[in-house]
DOKOL-751264 format. One record per atom (N, C-alpha, C): residue in three letters; y, z, x. Coordinates in steps of 0.001 Angstrom, whole numbers, padded with zeros to 6 digits, always signed. Example, Ala and Ser with C-alpha at 12.3 -4.5 7.8 and 13.67 -1.06 7.14 Angstrom:
ALA-005690+007800+013190;ALA-004500+007800+012300;ALA-003300+007800+013200;SER-002250+007080+012850;SER-001060+007140+013670;SER+000030+007870+012900;
This chain:
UNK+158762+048624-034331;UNK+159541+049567-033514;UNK+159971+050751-034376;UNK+159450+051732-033799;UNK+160182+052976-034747;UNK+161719+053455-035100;UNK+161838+053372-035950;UNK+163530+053517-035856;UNK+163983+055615-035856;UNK+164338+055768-034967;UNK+164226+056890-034309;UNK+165894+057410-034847;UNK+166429+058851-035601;UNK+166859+059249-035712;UNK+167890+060300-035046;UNK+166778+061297-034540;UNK+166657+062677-034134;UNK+165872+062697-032722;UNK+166199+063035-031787;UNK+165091+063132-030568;UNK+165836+064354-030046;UNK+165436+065547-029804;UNK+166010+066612-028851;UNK+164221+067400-028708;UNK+164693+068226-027664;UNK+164024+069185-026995;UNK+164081+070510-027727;UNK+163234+071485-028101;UNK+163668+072552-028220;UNK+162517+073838-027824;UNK+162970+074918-028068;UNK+162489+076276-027873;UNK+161658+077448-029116;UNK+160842+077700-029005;UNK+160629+079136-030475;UNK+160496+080299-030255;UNK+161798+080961-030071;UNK+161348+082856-029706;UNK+160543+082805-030092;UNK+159363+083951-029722;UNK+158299+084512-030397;UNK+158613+085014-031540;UNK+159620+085795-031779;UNK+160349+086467-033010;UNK+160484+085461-034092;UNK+161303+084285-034000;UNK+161093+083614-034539;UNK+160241+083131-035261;UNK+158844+082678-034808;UNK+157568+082685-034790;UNK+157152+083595-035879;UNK+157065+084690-035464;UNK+156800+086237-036087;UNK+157124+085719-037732;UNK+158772+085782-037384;UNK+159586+085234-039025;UNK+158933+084300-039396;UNK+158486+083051-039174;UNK+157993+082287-039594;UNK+156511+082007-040352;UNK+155469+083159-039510;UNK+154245+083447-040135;UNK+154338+084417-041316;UNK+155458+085154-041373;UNK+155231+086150-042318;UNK+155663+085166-043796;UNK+157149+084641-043348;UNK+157164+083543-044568;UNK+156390+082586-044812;UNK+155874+082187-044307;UNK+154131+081382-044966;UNK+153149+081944-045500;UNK+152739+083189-044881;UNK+151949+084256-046321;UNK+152312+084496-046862;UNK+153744+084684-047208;UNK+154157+084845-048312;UNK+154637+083653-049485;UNK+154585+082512-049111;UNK+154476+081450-049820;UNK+153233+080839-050430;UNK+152162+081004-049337;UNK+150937+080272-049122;UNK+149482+081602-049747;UNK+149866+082507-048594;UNK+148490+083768-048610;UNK+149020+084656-049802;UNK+149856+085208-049777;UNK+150162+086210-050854;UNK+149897+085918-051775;UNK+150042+084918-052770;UNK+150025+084321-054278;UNK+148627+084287-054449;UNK+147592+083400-053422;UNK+146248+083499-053519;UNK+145339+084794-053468;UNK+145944+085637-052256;UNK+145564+086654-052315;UNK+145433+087815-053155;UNK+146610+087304-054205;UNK+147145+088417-055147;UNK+146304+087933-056705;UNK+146109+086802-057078;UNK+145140+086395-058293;UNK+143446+086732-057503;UNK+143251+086690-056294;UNK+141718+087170-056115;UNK+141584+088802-056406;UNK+142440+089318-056168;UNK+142734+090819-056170;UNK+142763+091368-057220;UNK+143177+090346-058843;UNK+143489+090613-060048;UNK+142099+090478-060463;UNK+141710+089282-060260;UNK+139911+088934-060361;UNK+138902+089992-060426;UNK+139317+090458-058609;UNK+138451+091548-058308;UNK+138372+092867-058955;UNK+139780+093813-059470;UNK+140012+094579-059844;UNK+139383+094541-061426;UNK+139953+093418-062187;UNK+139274+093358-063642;UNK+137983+093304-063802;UNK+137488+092671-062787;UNK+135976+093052-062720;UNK+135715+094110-062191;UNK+136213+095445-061216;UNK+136114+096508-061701;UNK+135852+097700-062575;UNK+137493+097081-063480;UNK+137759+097783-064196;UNK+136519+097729-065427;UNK+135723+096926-065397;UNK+134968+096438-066212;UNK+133492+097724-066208;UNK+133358+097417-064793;UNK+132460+098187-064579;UNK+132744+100076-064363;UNK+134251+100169-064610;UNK+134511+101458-064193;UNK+134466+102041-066285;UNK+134585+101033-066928;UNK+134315+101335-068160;UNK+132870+101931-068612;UNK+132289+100685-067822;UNK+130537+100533-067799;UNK+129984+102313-067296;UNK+130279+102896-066596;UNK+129634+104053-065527;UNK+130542+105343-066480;UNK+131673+104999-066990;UNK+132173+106072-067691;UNK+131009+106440-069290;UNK+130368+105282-069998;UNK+129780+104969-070956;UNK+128268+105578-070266;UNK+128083+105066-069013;UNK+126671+105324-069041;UNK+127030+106104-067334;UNK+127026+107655-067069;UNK+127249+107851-065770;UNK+126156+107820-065022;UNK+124947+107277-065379;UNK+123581+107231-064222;UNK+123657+105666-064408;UNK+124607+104926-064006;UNK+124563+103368-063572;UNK+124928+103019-062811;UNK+124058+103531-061856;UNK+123838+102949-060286;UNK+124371+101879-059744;UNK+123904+100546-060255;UNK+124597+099214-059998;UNK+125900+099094-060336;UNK+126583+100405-061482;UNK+128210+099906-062096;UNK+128778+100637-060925;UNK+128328+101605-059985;UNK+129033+102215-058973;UNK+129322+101310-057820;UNK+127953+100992-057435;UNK+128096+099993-056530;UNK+129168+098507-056508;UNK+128888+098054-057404;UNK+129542+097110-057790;UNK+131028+097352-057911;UNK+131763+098485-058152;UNK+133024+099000-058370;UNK+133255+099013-056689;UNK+132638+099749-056220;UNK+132720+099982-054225;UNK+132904+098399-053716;UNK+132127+097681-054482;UNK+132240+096015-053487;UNK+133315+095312-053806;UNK+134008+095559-055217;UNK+134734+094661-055711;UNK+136193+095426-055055;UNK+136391+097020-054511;UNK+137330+097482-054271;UNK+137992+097084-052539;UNK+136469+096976-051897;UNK+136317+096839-050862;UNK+136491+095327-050329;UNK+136845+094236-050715;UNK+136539+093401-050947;UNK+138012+092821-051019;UNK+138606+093625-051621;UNK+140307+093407-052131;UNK+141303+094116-050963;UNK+140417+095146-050395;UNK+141102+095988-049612;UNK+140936+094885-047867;UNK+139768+094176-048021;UNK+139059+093424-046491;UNK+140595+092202-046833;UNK+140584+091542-048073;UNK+142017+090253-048136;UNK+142657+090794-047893;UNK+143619+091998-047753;UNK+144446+092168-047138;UNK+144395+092522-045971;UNK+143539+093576-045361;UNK+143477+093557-043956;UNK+143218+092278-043098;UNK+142726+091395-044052;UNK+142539+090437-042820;UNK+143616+089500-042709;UNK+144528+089582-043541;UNK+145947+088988-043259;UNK+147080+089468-042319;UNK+146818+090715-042776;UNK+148077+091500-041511;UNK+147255+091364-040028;UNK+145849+091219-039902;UNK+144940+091168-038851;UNK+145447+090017-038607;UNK+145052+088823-039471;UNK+145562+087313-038735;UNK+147163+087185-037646;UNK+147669+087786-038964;UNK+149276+087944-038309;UNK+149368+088546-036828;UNK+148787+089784-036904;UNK+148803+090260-035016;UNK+148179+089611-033979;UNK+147188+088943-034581;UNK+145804+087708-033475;UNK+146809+086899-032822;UNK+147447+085996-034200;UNK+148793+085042-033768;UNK+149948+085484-032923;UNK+150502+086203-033118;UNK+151311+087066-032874;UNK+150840+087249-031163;UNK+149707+088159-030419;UNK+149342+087631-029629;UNK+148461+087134-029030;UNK+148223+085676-029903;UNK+147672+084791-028878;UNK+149094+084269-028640;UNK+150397+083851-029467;UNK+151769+083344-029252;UNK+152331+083658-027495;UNK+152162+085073-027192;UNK+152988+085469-025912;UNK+152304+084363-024883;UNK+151231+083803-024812;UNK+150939+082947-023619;UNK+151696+081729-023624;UNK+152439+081547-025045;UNK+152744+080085-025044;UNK+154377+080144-024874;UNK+155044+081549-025147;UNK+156076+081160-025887;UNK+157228+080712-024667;UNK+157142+080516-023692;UNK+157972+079756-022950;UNK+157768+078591-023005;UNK+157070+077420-023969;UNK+156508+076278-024001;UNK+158017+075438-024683;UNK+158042+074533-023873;UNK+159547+073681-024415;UNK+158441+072023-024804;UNK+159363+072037-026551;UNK+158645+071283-027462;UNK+159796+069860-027561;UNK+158923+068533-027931;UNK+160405+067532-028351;UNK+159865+067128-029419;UNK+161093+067315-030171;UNK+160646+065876-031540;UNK+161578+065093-032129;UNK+160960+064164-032084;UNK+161077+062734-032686;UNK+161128+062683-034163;UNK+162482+062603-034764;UNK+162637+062657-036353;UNK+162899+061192-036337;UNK+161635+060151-036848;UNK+161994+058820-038031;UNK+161829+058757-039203;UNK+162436+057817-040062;UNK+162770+058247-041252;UNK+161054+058052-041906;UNK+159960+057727-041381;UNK+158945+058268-042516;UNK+158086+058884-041488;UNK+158632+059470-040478;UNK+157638+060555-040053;UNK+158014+061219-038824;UNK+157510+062421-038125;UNK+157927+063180-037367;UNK+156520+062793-036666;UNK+157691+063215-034576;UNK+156565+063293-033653;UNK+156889+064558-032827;UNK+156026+065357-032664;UNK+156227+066528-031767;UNK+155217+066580-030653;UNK+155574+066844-029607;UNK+155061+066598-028372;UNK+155382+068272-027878;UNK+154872+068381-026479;UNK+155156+069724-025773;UNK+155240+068972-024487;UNK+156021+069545-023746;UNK+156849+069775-022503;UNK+156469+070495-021747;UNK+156394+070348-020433;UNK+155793+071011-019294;UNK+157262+072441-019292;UNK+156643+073178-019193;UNK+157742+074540-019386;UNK+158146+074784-018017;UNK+159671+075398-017698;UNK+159429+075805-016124;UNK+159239+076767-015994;UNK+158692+076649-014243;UNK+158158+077800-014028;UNK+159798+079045-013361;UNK+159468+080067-013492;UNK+160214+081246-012890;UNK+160648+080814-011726;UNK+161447+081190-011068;UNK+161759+081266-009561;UNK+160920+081412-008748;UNK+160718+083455-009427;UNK+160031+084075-008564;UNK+158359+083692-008368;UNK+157994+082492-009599;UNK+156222+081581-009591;UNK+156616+080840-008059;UNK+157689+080414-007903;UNK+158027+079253-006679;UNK+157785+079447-005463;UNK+156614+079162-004844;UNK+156465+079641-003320;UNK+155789+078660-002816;UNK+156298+078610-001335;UNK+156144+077628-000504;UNK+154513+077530-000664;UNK+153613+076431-000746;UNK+152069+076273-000721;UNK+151693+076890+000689;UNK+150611+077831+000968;UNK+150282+078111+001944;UNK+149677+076766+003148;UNK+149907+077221+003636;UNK+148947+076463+004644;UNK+146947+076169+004690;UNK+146726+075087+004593;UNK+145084+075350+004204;UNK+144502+075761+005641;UNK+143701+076709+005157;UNK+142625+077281+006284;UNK+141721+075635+006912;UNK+141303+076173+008237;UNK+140090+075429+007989;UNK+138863+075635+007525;UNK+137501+075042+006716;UNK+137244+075761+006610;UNK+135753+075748+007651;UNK+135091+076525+007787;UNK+133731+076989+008418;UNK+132642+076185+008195;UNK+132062+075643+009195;UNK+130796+074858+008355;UNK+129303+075537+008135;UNK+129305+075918+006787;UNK+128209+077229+006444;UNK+126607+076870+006911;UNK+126657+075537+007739;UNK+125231+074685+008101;UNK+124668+074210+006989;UNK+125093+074040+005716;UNK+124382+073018+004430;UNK+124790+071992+004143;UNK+126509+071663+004677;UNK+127092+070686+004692;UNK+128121+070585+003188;UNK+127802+071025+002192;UNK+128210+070981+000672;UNK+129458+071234+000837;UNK+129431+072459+001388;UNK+131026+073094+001381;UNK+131866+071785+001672;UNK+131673+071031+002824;UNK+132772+070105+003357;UNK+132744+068508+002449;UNK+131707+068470+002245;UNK+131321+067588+001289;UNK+132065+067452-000413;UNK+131700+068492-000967;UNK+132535+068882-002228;UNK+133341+070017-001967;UNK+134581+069861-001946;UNK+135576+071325-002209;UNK+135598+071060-003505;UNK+135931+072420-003674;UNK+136812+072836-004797;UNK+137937+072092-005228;UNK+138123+072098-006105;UNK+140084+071226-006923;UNK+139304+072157-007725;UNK+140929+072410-008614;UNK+141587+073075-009684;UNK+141547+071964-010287;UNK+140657+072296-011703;UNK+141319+071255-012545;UNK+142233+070751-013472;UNK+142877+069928-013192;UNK+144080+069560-013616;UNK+144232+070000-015188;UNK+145352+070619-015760;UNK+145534+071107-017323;UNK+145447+069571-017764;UNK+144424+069311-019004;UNK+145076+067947-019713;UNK+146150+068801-020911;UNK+146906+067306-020989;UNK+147969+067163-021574;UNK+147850+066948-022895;UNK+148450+067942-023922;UNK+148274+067759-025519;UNK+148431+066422-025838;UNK+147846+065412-026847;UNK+148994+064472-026808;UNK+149447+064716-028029;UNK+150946+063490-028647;UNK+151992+064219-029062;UNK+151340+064082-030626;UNK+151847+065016-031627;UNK+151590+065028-033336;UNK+152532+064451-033973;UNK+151540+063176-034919;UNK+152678+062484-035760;UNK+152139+062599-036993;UNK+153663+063465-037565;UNK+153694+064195-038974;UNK+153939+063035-040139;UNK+153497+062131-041268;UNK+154090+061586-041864;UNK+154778+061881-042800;UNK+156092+061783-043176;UNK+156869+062876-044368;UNK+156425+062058-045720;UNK+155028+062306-045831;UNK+154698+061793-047275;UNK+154546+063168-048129;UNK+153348+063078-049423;UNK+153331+064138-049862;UNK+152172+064826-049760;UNK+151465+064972-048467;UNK+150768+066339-047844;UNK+151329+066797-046934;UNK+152875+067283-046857;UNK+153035+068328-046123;UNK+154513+068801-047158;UNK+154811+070204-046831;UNK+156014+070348-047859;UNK+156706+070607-046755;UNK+158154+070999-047004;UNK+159180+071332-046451;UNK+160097+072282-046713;UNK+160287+073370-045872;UNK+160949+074379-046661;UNK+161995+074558-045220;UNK+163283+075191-045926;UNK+164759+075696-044728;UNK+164479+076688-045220;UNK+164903+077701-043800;UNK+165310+078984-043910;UNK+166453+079083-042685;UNK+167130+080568-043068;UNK+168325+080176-042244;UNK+168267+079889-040680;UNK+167147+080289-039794;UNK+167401+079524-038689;UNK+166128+078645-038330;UNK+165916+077933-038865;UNK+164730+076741-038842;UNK+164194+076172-039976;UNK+163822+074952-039798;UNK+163016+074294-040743;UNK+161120+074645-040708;UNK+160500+074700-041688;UNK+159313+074874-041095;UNK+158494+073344-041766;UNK+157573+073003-041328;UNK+156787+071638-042014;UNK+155397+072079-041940;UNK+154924+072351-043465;UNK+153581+073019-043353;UNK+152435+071268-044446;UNK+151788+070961-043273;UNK+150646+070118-042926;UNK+149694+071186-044028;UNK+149699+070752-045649;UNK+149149+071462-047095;UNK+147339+071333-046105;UNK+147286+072714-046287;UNK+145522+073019-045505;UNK+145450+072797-044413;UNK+146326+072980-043416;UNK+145928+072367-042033;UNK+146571+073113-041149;UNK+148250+073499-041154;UNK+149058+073724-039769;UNK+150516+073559-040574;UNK+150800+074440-039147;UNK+152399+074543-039645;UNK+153326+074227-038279;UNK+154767+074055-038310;UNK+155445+073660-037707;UNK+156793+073903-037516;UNK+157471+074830-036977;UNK+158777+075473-036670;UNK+159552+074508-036007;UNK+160688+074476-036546;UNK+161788+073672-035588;UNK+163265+074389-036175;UNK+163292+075053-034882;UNK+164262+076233-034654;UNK+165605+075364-034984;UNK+166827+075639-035985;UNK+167999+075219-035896;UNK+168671+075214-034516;UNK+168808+076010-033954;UNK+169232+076704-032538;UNK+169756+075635-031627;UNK+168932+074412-031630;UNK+168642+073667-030515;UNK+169293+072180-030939;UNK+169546+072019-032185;UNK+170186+070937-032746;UNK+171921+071232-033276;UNK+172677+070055-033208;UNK+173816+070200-033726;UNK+173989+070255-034853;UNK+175331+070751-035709;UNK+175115+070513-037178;UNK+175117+069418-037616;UNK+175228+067999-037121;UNK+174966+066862-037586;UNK+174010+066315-037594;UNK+172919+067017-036959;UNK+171152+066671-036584;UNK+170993+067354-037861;UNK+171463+069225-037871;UNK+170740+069854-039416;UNK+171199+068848-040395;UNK+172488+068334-040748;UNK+172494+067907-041765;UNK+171743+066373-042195;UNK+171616+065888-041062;UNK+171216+064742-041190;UNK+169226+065170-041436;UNK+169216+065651-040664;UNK+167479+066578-041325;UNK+167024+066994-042499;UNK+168042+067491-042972;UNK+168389+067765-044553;UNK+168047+066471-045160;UNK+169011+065793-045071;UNK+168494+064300-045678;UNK+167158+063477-045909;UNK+166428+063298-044518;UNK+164945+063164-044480;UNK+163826+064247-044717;UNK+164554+065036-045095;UNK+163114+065978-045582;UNK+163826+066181-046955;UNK+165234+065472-047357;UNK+165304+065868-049136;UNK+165337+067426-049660;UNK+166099+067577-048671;UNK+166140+069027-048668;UNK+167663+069603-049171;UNK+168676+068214-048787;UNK+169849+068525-049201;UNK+170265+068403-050327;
């Protein structure tokens, strides 16, 4: 039987979110990004020596253009990642999440979100429909098919995933895989502090 701690429901502004991807490249992407960049450049600089020594060396030009270009693509494609996320996020971010804190592992599930008011309308009335003389139509209708249901993620708090606080959430980043926001917002201070505890954070 799991011995269950922590169980609440919660929410992730998009903003939030936002905060949260930028502090993971900067923990995770930046540092890597920034020794490939040193790589790239010294091997440059190598060749920008090379073309100064000999200025009809074709290949030291080229090679200076790929290694510049190359350094300039790692970063664009990070601030690129960031906006993709960013929005693919707006489809989700009314999504209400629960998790399950036991003391050697986390479960996060998602929650059917509600809908608006103004989504709420009486179901029309079904037509009848026409029989087109092939018979199919009445035979097979149409259904919508039903959304399947995520099922829920169980995090083990061993040592492939780390744990980092910031001031309004915890994040749990799954080392090579995924990450995981859990907004302070939504818990009491005796859930944060007691959270603190199982992630050894306090």
């Amino acid at each position: 039987m799991e011995n269950k701690q922590i169980q609440r429901s919660y929410h992730i502004p998009l903003a939030m979110f936002d905060e949260a991807f930028r502090f993971f490249q900067k923990k995770n992407v930046i540092p890597q990004n920034a020794v490939k960049s040193a790589v790239l450049l010294a091997i440059a600089g190598v060749y920008v020596h090379a073309v100064v020594k000999d200025p009809s060396n074709t290949l030291g030009y080229l090679l200076i253009v790929a290694c510049v270009a190359v350094t300039l693509i790692l970063w664009y494609n990070m601030f690129k990642l960031r906006r993709a996320v960013h929005n693919a996020l707006k489809d989700v971010e009314n999504d209400i999440y629960e998790l399950t804190v036991c003391e050697d592992k986390l479960i996060i599930s998602t929650k059917d979100a509600p809908k608006p008011a103004e989504e709420i309308a009486e179901p029309e009335p079904e037509e009848q429909e026409t029989p087109d003389g092939n018979g199919f139509q009445q035979l097979f209708p149409e259904k919508e098919a039903e959304a399947e249901k995520i099922p829920p993620t169980e995090i083990p708090l061993d040592g492939k995933i780390r744990l980092y606080e910031q001031e309004s959430y915890f994040m749990v980043y799954i080392i090579r895989q995924n990450f995981y926001v859990i907004p302070k917002k939504d818990f009491s201070e005796d859930e944060i502090t007691e959270m603190r505890k199982l992630f050894h954070l306090a």
